[in-house]
Every structure is written in structure tokens, then in C-alpha cells.
Backbone as numpy.savetxt, mean C-alpha at the origin, in Angstrom:
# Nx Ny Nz CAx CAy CAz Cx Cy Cz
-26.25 0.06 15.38 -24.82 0.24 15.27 -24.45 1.49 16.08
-23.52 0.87 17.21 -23.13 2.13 18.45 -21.89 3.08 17.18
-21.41 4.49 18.21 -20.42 5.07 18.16 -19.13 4.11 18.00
-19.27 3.05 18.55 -18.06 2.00 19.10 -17.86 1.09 17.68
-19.11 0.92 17.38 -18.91 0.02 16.08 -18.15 0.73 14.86
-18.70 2.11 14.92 -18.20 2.85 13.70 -16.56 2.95 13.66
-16.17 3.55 14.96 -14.93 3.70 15.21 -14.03 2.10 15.01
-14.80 1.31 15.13 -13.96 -0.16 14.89 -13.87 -0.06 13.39
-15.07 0.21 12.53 -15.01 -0.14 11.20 -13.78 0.68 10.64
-14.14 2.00 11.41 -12.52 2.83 10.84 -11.36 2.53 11.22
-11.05 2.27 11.89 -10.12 1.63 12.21 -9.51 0.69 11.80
-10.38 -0.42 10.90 -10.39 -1.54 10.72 -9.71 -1.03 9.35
-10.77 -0.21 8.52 -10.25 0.48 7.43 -8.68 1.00 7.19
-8.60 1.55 7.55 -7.24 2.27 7.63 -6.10 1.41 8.20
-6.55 0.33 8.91 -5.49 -0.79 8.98 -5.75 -1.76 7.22
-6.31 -1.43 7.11 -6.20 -2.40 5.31 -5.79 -1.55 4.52
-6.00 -0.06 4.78 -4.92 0.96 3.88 -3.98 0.58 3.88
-3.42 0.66 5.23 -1.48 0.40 5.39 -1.13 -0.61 4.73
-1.96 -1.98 5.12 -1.30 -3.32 4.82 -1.18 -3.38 3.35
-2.46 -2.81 2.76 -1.95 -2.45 1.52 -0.64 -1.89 1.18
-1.06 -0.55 1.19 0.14 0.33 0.70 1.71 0.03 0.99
1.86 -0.62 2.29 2.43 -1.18 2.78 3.90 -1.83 1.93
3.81 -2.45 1.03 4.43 -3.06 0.12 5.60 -2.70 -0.53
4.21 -1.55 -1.47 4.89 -0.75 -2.01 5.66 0.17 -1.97
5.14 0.73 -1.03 6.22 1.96 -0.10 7.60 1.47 0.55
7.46 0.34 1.17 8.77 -0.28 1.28 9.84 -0.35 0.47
9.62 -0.73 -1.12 10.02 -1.49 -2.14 10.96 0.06 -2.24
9.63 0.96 -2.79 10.12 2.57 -3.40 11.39 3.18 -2.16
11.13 2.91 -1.00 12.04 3.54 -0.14 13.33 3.26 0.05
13.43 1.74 -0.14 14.08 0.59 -0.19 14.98 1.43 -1.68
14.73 1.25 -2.76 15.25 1.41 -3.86 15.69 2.91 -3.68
14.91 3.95 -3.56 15.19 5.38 -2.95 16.56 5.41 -2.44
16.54 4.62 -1.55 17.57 4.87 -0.47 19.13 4.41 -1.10
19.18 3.29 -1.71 20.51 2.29 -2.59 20.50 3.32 -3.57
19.47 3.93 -4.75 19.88 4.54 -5.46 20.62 5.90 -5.28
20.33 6.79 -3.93 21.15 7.84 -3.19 22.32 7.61 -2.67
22.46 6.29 -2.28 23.83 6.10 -1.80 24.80 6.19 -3.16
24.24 5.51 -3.89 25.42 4.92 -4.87 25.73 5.96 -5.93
24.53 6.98 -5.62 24.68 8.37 -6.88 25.48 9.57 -5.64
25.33 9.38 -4.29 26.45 10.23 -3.37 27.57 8.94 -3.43
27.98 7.90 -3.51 29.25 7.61 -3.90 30.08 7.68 -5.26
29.38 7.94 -6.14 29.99 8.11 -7.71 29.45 9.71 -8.21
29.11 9.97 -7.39 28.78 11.55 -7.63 27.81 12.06 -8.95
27.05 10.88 -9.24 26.30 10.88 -10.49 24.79 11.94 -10.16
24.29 12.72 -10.90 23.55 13.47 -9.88 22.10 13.86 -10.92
21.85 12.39 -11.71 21.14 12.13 -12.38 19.79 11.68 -12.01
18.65 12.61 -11.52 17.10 12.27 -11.65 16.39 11.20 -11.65
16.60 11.21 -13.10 15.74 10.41 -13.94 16.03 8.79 -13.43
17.47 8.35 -13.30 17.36 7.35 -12.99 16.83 6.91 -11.57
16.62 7.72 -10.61 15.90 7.58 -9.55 14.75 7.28 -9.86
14.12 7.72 -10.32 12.67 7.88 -10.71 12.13 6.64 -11.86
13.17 6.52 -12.75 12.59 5.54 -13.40 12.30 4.22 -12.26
13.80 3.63 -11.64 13.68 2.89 -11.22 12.74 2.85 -9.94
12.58 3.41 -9.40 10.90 3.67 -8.10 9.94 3.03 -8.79
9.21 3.80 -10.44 8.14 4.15 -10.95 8.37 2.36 -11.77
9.34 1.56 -11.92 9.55 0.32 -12.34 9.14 -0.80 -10.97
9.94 -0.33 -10.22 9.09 -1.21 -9.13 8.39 -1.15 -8.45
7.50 -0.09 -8.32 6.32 0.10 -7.89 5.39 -0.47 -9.02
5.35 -0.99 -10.57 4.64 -1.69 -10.79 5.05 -2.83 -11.06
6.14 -3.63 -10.53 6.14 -4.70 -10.21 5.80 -5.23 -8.80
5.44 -4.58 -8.23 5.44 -4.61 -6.33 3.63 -4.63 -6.44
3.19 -3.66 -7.59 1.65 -3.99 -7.43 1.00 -4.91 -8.66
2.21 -5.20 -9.47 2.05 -6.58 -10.15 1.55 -7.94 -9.69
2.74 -7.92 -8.39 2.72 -9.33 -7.68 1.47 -9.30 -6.84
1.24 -8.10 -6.46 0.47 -7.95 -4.95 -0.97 -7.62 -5.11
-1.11 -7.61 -6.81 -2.67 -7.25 -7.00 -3.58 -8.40 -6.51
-3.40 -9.42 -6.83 -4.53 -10.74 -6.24 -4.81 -10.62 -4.72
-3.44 -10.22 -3.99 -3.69 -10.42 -2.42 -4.80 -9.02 -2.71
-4.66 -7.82 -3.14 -5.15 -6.65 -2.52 -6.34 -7.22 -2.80
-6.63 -7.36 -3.81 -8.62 -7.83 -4.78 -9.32 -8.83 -3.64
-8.64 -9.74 -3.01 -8.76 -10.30 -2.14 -9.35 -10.33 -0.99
-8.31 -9.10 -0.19 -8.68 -8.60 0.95 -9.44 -7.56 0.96
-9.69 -6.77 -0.50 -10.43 -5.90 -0.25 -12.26 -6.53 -0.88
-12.20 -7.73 -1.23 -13.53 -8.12 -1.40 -14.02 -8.69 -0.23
-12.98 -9.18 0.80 -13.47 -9.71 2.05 -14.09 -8.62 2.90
-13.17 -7.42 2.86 -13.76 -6.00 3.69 -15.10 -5.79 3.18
-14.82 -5.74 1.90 -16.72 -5.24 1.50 -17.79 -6.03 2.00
-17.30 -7.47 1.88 -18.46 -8.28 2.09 -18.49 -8.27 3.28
-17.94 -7.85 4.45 -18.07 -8.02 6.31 -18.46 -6.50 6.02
-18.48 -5.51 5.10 -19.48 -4.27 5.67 -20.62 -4.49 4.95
-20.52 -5.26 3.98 -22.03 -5.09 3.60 -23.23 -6.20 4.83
-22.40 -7.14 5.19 -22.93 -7.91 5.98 -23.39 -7.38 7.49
-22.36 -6.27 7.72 -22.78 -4.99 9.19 -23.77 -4.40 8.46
-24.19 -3.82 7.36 -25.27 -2.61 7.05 -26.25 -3.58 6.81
-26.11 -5.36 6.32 -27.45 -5.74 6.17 -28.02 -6.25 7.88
-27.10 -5.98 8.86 -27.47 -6.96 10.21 -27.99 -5.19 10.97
-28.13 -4.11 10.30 -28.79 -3.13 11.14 -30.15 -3.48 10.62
-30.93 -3.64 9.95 -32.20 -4.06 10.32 -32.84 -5.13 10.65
């Protein structure tokens, strides 16, 4: 296994971070953003409801999305365990 391979595996890695995380961060930013507008249009300047609602759909966002992640991340393991068993 070259320099070249490693740098692919990382790479490879950190593209299954994003696609992961991916989701969720949308959802939270997404909601972030509607809940600032509408608390700078009614001048409501209340926290908590920011926060609840993020911390609500961020576990519905990794509710739905847990099977895909378990998924893709058992396929990653098994194509590295299959690179560390093809070095000898």
C-alpha cells in the first residue's frame, strides 16, 4: 500500500464524514435561519426556542437517517478491512 493509496482512503473518509453529517446540518441551519427571521420580525428574543427546536430536529434528521448511516458505514469498514487483508 503506496502513499497514493493512503491519501485515497482519506479522502474517501472524510467524503463519508460530510455525506453523513451532511443532513443534519442542513436541517439545523435550515431551521436556524426561519427561526431568526421570524424572532427579528416579531421581535421575540427568546433562546430557548431556537434551541429546542434545532436539538428536536436534529433527532429526527438522525432518526430517519440512522439505517442509511449503519449502512454506509459498514460498507466503508468492510472495503478497509478488505485493503488491510489484500496487504499480505
Amino acid at each position: 500500500m503506496g502513499i497514493e493509496d493512503v491519501i485515497g482512503s482519506t479522502q474517501e473518509a472524510l467524503m463519508l464524514i460530510l455525506k453523513i453529517a451532511f443532513p443534519s446540518l442542513m436541517v439545523t441551519t435550515s431551521i436556524g435561519l426561519v427561526v431568526t427571521l421570524f424572532q427579528s420580525v416579531t421581535q421575540i428574543q427568546e433562546q430557548s426556542i431556537q434551541q429546542n427546536l434545532k436539538i428536536g430536529a436534529t433527532f429526527a434528521v438522525l432518526f430517519i437517517t440512522v439505517p442509511a448511516i449503519i449502512i454506509t458505514l459498514r460498507d466503508f469498514t468492510m472495503s478497509i478491512f478488505e485493503r488491510i487483508a489484500a496487504l499480505h
